[in-house]
ROROTI-815011 format. One record per residue: x, y, z of N, C-alpha, C in turn. Coordinates in steps of 0.1 Angstrom, whole numbers, plus 2048, in hexadecimal, padded with zeros to 3 digits. Each point is the difference from the previous one (the first is absolute). Example, Ala and Ser with C-alpha at 12.3 -4.5 7.8 and 13.67 -1.06 7.14 Angstrom:
2
REC  nx  ny  nz cax cay caz  cx  cy  cz
REC 884 7C7 84E 7F7 80C 800 809 80C 800
REC 7FC 80B 7F9 809 80B 800 7F8 80B 808
This chain:
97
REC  nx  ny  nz cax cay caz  cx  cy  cz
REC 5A2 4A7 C93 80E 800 7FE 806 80A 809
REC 80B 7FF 807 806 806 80B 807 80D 7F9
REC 801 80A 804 807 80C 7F9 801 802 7F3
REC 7F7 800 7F9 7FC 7FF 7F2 7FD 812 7FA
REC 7FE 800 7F4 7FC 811 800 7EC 7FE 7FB
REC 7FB 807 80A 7F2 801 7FF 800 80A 7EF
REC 7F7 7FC 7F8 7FD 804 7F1 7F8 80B 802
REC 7FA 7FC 80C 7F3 811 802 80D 80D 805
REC 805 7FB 80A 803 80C 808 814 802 7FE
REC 802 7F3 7FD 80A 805 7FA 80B 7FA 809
REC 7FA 7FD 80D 80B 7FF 80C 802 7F0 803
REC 80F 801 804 804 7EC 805 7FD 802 80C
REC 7F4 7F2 7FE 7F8 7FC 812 7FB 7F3 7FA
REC 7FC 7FB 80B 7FA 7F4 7F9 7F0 800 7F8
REC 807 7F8 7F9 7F2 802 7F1 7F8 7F2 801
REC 7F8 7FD 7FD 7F9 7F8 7F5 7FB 801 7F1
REC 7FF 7F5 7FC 7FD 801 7F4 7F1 7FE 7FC
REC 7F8 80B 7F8 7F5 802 7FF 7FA 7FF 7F1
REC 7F7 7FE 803 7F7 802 7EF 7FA 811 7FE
REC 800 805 7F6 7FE 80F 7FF 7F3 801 7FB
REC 7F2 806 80B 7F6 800 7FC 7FC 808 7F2
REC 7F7 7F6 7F5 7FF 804 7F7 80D 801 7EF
REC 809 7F8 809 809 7FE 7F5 80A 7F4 803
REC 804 7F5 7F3 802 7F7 804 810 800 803
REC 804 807 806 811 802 807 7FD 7FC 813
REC 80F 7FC 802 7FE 801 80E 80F 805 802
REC 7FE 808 80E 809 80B 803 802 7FA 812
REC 80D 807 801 805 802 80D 7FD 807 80D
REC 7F6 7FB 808 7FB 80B 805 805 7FD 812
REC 803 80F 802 7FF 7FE 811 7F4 800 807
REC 7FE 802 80D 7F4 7F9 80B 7FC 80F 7FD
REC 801 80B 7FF 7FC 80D 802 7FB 801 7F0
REC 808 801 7F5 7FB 7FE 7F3 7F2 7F8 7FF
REC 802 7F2 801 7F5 7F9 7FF 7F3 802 805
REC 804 805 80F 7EF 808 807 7FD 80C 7FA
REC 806 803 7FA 7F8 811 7FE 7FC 7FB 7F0
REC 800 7FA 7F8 7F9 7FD 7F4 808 806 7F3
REC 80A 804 802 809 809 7FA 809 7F2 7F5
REC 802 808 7F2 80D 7F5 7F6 806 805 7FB
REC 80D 7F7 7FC 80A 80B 7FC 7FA 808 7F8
REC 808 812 7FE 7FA 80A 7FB 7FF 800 7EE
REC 809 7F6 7FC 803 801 7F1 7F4 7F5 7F7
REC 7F6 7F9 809 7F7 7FB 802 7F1 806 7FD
REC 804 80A 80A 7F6 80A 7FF 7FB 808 7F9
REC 80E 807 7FA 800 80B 7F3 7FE 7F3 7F7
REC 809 7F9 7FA 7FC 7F7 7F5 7F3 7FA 7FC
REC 7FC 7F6 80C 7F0 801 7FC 7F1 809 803
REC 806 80C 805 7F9 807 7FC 800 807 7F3
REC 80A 804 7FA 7FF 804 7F2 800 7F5 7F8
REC 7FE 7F5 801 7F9 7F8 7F7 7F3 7FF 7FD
REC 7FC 808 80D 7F3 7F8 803 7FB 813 7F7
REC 807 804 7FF 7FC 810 7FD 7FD 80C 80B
REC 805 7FF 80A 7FD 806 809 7F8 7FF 80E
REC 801 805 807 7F7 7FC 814 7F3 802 7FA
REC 7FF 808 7F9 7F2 7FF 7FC 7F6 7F6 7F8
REC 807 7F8 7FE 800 7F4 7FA 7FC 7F3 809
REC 807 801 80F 805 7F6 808 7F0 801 804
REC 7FE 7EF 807 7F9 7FD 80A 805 809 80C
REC 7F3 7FE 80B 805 805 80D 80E 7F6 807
REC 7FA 7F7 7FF 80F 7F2 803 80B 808 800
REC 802 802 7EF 80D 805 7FA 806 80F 809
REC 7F4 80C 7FD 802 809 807 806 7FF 80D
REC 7F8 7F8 80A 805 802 80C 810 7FB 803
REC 806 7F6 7F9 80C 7FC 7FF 80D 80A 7FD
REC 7F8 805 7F1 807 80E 7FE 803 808 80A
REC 7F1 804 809 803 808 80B 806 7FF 80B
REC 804 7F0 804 807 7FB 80A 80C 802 7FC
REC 805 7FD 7F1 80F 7FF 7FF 804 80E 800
REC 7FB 80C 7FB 804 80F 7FF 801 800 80B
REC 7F6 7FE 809 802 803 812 80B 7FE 806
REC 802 7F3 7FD 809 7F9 80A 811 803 7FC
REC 7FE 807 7F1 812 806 7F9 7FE 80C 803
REC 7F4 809 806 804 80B 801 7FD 807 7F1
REC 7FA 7FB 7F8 7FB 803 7F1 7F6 809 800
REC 7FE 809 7F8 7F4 808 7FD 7F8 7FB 7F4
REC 7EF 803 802 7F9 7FA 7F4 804 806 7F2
REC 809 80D 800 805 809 7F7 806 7FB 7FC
REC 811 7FD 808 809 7F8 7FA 7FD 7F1 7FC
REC 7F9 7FD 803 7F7 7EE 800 7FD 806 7E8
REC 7FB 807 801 7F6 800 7F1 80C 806 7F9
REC 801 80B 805 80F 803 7FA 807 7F2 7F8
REC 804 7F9 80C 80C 7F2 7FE 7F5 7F9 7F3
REC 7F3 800 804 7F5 7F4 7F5 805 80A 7F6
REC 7FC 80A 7FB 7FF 80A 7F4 80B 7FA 7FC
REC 811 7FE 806 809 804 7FC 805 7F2 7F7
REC 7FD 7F7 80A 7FB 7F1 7F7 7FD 7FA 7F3
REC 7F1 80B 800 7F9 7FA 7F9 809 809 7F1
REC 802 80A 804 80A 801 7F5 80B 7FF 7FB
REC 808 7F5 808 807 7FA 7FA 7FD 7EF 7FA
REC 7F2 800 7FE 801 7F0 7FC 7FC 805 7EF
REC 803 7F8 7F6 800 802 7F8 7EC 803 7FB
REC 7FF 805 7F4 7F1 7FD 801 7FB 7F6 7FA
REC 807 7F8 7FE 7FD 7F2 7F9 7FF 7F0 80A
REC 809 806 80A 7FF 7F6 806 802 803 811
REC 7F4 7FD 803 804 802 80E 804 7F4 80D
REC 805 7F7 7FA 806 7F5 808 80B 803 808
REC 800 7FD 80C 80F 802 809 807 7F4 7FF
């Protein structure tokens, strides 16, 4: 799509539309987004604290994580920080999004 807003990075350029590895959504991605392995970031925190934490993840998962912190300029701090902050606001009964 021509001048669209990329979901990873935030910026209007031209996007396509992609499937999000490991989760069944698909997102907007630009030509820069898409090569570096990076998804939107609200993606990242969410199914990671579902999953309970990085330490939880496959390598797959991890390295994704570490592409998308890279590529926003994220730290792995503020990355668990954001999961921790998550994971405590889902109720504890149910953790459905």
């Amino acid at each position: 799509m021509e001048g669209s807003k990329c979901e990873v990075c935030g910026e209007l350029k031209d996007v396509v539309v992609a499937g999000v590895p490991y989760i069944a959504y698909s997102a907007s991605f630009c030509a820069t987004c898409l090569k570096s392995n990076a998804i939107p970031y609200f993606l990242a925190v969410s199914n990671t604290a579902a999953i309970g934490g990085l330490q939880n993840a496959d390598d797959g998962w991890k390295d994704i994580v570490t592409c998308t912190i890279n590529l926003l300029g994220k730290s792995l701090e503020e990355f668990t920080i954001d999961v921790s902050s998550w994971q405590t606001e889902l109720p504890a009964d149910d953790i459905s999004f």
